[in-house]
C-alpha positions as YAML, in Angstrom:
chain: A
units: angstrom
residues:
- id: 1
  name: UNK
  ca: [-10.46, -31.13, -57.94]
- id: 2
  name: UNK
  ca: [-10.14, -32.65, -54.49]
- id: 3
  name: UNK
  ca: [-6.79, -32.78, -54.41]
- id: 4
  name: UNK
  ca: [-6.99, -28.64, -55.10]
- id: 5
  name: UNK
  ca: [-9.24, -27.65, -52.49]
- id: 6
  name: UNK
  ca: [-7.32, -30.02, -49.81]
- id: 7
  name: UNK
  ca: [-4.10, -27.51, -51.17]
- id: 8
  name: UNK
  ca: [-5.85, -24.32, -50.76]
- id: 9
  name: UNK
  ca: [-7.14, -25.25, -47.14]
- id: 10
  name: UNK
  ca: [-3.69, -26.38, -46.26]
- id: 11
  name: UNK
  ca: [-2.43, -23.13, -47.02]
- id: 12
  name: UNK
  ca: [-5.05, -21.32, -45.72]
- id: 13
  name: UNK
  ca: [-4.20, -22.79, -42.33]
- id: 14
  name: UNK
  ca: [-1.03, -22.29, -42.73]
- id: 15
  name: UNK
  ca: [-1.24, -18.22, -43.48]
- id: 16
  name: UNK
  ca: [-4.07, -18.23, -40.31]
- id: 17
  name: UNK
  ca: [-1.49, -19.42, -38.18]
- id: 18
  name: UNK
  ca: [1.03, -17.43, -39.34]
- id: 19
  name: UNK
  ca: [-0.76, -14.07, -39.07]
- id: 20
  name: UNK
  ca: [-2.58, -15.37, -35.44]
- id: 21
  name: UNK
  ca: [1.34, -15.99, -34.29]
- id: 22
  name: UNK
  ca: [2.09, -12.35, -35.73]
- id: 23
  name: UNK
  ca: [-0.37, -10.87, -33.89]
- id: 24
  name: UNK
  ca: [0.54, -12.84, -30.36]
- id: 25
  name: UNK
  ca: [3.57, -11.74, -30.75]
- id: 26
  name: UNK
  ca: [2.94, -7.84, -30.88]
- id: 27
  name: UNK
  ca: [1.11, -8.32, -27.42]
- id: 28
  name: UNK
  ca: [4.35, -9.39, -25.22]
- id: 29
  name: UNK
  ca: [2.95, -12.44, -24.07]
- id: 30
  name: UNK
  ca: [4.82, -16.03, -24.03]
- id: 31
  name: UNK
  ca: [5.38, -18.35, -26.92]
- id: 32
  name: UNK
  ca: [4.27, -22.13, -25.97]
- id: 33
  name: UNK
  ca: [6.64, -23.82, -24.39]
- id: 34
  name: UNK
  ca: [8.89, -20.92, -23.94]
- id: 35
  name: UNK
  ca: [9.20, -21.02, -19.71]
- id: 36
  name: UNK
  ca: [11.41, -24.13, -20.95]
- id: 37
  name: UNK
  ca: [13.91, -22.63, -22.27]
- id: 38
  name: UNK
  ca: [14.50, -19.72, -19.51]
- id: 39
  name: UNK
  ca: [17.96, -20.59, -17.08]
- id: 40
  name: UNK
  ca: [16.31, -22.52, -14.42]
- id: 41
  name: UNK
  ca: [19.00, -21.35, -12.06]
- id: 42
  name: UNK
  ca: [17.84, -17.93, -12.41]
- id: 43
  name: UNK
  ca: [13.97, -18.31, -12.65]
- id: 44
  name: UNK
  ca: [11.35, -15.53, -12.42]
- id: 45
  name: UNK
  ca: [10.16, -14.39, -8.96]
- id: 46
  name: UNK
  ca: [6.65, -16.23, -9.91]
- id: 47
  name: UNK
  ca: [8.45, -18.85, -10.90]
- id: 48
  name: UNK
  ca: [9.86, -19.36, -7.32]
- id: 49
  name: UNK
  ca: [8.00, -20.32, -4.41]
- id: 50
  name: UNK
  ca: [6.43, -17.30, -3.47]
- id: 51
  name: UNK
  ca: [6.99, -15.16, -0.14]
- id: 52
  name: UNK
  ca: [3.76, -15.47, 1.64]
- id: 53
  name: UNK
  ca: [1.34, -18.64, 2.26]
- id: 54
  name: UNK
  ca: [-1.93, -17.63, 4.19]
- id: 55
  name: UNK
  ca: [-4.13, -14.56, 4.43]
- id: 56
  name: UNK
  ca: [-3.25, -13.58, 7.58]
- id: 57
  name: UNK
  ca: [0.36, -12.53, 6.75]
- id: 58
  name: UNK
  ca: [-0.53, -11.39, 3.04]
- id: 59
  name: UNK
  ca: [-3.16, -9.16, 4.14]
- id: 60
  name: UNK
  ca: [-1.02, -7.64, 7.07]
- id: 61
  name: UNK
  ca: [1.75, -6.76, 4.08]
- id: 62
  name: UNK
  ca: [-1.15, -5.49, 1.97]
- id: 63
  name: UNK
  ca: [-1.92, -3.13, 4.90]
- id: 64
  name: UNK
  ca: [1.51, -2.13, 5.56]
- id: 65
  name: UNK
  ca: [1.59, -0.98, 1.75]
- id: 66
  name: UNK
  ca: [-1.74, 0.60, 1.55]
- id: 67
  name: UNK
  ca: [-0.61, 2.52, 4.34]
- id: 68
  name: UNK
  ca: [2.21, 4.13, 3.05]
- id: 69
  name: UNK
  ca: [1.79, 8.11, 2.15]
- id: 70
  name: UNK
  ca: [2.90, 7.73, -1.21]
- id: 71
  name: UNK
  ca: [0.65, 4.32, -1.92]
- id: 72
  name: UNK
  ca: [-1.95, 5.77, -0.22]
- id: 73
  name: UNK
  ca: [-2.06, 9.31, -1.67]
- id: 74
  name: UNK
  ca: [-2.08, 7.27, -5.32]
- id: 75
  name: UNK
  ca: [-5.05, 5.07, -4.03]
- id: 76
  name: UNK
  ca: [-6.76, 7.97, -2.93]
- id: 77
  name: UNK
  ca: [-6.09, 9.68, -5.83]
- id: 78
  name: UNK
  ca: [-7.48, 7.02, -8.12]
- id: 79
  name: UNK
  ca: [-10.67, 6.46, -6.23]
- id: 80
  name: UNK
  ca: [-11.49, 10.12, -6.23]
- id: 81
  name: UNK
  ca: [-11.01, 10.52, -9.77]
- id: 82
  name: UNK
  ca: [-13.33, 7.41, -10.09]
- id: 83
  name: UNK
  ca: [-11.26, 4.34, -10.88]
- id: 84
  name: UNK
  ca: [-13.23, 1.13, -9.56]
- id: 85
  name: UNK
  ca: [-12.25, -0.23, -6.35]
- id: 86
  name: UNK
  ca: [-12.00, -3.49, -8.33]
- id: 87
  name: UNK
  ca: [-9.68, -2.77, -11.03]
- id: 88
  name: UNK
  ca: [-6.77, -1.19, -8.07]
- id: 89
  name: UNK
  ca: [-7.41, -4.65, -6.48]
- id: 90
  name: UNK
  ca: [-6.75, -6.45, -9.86]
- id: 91
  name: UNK
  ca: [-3.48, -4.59, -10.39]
- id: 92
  name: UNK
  ca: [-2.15, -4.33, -7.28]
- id: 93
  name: UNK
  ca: [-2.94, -8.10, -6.55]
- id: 94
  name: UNK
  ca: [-1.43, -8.92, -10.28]
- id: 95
  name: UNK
  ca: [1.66, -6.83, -9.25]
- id: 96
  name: UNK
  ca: [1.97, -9.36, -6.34]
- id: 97
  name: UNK
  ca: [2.06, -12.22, -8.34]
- id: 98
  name: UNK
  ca: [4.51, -11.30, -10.79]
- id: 99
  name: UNK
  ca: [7.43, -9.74, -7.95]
- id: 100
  name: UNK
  ca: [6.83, -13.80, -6.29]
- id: 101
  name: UNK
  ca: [4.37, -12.41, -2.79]
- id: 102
  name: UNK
  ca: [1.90, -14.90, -3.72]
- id: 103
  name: UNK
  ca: [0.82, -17.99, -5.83]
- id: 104
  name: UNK
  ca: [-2.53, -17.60, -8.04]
- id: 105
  name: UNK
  ca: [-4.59, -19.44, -5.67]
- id: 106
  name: UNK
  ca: [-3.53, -16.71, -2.57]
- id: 107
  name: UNK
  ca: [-4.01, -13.81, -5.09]
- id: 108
  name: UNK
  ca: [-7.67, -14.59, -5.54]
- id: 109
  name: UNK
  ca: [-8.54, -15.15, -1.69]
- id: 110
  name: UNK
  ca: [-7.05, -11.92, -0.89]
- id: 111
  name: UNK
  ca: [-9.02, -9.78, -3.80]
- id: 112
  name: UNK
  ca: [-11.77, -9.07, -0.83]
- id: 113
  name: UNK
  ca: [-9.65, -8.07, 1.91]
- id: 114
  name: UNK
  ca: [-7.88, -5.61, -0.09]
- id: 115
  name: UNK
  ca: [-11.38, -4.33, -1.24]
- id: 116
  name: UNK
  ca: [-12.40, -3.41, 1.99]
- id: 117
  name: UNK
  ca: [-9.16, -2.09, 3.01]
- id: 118
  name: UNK
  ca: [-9.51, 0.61, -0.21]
- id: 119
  name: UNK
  ca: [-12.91, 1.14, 1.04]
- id: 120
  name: UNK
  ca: [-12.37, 1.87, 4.51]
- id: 121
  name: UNK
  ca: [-9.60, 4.63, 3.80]
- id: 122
  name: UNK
  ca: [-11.72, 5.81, 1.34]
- id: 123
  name: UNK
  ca: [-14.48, 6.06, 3.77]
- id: 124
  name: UNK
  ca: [-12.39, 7.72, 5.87]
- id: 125
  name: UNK
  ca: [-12.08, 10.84, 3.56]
- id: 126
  name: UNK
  ca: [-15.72, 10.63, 2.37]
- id: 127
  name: UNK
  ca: [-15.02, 9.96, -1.21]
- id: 128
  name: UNK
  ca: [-17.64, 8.46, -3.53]
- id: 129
  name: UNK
  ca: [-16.80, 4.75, -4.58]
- id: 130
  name: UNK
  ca: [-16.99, 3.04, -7.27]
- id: 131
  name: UNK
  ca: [-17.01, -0.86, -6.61]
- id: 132
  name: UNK
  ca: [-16.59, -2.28, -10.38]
- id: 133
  name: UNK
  ca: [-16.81, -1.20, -14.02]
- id: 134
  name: UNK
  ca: [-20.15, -1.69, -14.59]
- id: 135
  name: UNK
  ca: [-20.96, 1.73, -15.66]
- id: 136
  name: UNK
  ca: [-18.14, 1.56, -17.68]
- id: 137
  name: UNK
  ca: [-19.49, -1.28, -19.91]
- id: 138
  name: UNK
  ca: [-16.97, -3.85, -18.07]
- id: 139
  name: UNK
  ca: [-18.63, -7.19, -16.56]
- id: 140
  name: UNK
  ca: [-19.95, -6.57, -13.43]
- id: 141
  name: UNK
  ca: [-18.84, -7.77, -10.08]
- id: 142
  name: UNK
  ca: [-15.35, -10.08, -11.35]
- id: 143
  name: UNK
  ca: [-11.86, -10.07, -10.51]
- id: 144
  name: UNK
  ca: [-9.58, -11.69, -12.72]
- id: 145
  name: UNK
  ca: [-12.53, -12.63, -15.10]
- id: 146
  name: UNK
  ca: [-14.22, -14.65, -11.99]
- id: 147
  name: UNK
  ca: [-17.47, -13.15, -10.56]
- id: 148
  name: UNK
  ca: [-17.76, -12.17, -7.80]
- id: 149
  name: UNK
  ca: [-20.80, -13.58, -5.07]
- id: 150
  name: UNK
  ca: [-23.54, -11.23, -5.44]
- id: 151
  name: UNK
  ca: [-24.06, -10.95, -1.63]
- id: 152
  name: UNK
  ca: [-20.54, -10.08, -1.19]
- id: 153
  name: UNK
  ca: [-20.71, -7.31, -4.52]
- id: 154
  name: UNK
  ca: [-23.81, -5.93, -1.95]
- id: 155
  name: UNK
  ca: [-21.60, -5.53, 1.06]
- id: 156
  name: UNK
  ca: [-18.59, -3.69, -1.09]
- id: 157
  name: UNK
  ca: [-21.05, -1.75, -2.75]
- id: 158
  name: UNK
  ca: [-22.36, -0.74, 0.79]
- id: 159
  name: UNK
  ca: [-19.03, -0.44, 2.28]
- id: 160
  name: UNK
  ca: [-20.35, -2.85, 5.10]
- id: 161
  name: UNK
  ca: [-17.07, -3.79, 6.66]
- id: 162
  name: UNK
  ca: [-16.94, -7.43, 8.34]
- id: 163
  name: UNK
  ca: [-17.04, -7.46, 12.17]
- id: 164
  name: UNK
  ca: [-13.65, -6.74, 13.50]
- id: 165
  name: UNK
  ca: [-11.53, -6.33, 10.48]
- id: 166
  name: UNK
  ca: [-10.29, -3.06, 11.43]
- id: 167
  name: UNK
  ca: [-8.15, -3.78, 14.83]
- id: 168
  name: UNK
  ca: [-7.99, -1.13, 17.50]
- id: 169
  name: UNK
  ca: [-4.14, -0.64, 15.71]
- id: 170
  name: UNK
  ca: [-5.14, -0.58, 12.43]
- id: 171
  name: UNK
  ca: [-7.57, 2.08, 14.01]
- id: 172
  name: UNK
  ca: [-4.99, 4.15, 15.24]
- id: 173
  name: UNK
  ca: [-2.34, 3.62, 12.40]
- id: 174
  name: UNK
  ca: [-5.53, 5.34, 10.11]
- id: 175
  name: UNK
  ca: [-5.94, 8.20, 12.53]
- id: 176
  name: UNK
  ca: [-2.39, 9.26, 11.41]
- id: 177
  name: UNK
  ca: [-3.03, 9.16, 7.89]
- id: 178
  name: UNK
  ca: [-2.38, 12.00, 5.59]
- id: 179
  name: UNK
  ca: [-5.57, 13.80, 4.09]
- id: 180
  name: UNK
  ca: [-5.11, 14.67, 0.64]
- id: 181
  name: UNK
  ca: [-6.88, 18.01, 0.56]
- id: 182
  name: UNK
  ca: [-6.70, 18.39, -3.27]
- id: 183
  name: UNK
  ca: [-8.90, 14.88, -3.36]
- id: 184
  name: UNK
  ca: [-11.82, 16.96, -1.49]
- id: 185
  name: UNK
  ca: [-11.54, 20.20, -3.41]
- id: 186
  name: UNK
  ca: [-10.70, 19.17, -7.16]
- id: 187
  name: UNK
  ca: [-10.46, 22.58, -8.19]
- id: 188
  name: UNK
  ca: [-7.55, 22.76, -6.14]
- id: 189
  name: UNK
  ca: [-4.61, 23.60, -9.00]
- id: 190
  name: UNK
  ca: [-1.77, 22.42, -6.21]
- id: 191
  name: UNK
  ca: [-0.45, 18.79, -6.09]
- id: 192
  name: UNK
  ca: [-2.02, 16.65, -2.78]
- id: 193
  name: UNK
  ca: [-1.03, 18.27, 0.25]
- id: 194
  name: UNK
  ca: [-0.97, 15.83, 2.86]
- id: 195
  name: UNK
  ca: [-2.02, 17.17, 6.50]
- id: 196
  name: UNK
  ca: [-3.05, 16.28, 9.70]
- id: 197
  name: UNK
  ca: [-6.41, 13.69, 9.40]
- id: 198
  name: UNK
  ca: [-9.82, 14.43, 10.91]
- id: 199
  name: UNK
  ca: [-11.58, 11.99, 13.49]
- id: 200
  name: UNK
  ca: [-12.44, 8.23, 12.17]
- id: 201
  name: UNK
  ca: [-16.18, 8.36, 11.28]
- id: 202
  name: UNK
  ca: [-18.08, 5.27, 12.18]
- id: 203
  name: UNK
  ca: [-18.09, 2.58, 9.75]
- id: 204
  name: UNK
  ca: [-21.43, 0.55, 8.80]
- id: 205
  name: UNK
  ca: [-20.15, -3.09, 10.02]
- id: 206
  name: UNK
  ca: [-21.84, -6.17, 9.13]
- id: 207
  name: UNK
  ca: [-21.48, -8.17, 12.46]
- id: 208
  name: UNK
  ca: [-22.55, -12.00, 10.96]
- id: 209
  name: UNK
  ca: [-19.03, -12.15, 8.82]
- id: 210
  name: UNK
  ca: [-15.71, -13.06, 10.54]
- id: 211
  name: UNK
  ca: [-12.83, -10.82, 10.16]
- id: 212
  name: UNK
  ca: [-10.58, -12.29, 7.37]
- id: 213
  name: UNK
  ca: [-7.65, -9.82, 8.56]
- id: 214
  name: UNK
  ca: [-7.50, -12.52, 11.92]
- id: 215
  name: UNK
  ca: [-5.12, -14.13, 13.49]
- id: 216
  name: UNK
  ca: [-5.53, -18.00, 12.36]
- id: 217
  name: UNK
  ca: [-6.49, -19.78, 15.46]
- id: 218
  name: UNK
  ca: [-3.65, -22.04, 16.98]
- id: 219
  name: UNK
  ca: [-0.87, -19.84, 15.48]
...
């Protein structure tokens, strides 16, 4: 009788496995061990050492691509239509990772300066913003599954921009910005038209936090 039931649990093991491998396999992700068997003279780009090392020149690349008409028109897009701040950060920071720009570790620190860079351009065009999923049913205030400080889910929420993150350049490089009129009137049938931008509104700035878009000292 013993020696029965120890046969059936084998095999039940054995068919749990099999159908958990089945279904691990229909999702795209890795096998174990399988980064051991890719050509390690020809590794993927996060599997080299990736192109950028400290805040300071990640979050100057972020800007540069935030900035660009057809980024930004898709940003803008997105938060009018009510994505979560959040989630673009998740996906664009993800992206990052996986063309080599940064390592994991860099990828998380630069979740909240790419945060308030969404929310000051969409400041800028007076669009309502969503900070995380929360309504949606998602767990609030996290990025990558970690959660987020409350205090700092309070100043996204508030769109209370640290002390000197936006330069005087950054300043004047949003002055030239595209408005995407369709984003303002959403009966608008016509693709975004992009055209001249108003005057910069003033921000709400929360003077006791550093600017993390800064210069490191001694460099």
């Amino acid at each position: 009788m013993a020696t029965t039931i120890s046969t059936e649990f084998r095999r039940s093991r054995i068919m749990d496995e099999q159908v958990y491998m089945k279904e691990v396999s229909k999702m795209g992700r890795p096998i174990p061990g399988q980064s051991l068997t890719t050509n390690p003279e020809n590794p993927a780009p996060y599997e080299r050492p990736p192109e950028y090392t400290n805040v300071h020149e990640a979050t100057m690349y972020l800007w540069e691509t935030v900035t660009e008409d057809e980024t930004y028109v898709a940003l803008m897009t997105g938060v009018s239509k009510g994505v979560p701040v959040m989630n673009i950060v998740e996906v664009m920071l993800f992206g990052g990772f996986n063309s080599g720009k940064w390592n994991p570790d860099l990828m998380m620190m630069l979740a909240e300066p790419l945060a308030y860079m969404i929310i000051a351009l969409a400041e800028r065009l007076d669009l309502d913003i969503r900070i995380d999923g929360e309504d949606d049913g998602e767990e609030e205030g996290s990025v990558f599954g970690v959660e987020v400080e409350e205090e700092l889910l309070e100043k996204l929420k508030n769109s209370q921009l640290p002390q000197g993150f936006i330069t005087e350049d950054m300043a004047q490089e949003m002055k030239s910005l595209p408005t995407v009129s369709s984003l303002l009137n959403p009966s608008s049938p016509e693709e975004p038209q992009m055209q001249e931008a108003p005057e910069e509104p003033e921000m709400q700035k929360a003077p006791e936090q550093p600017s993390l878009m800064a210069q490191p000292e001694g460099q």
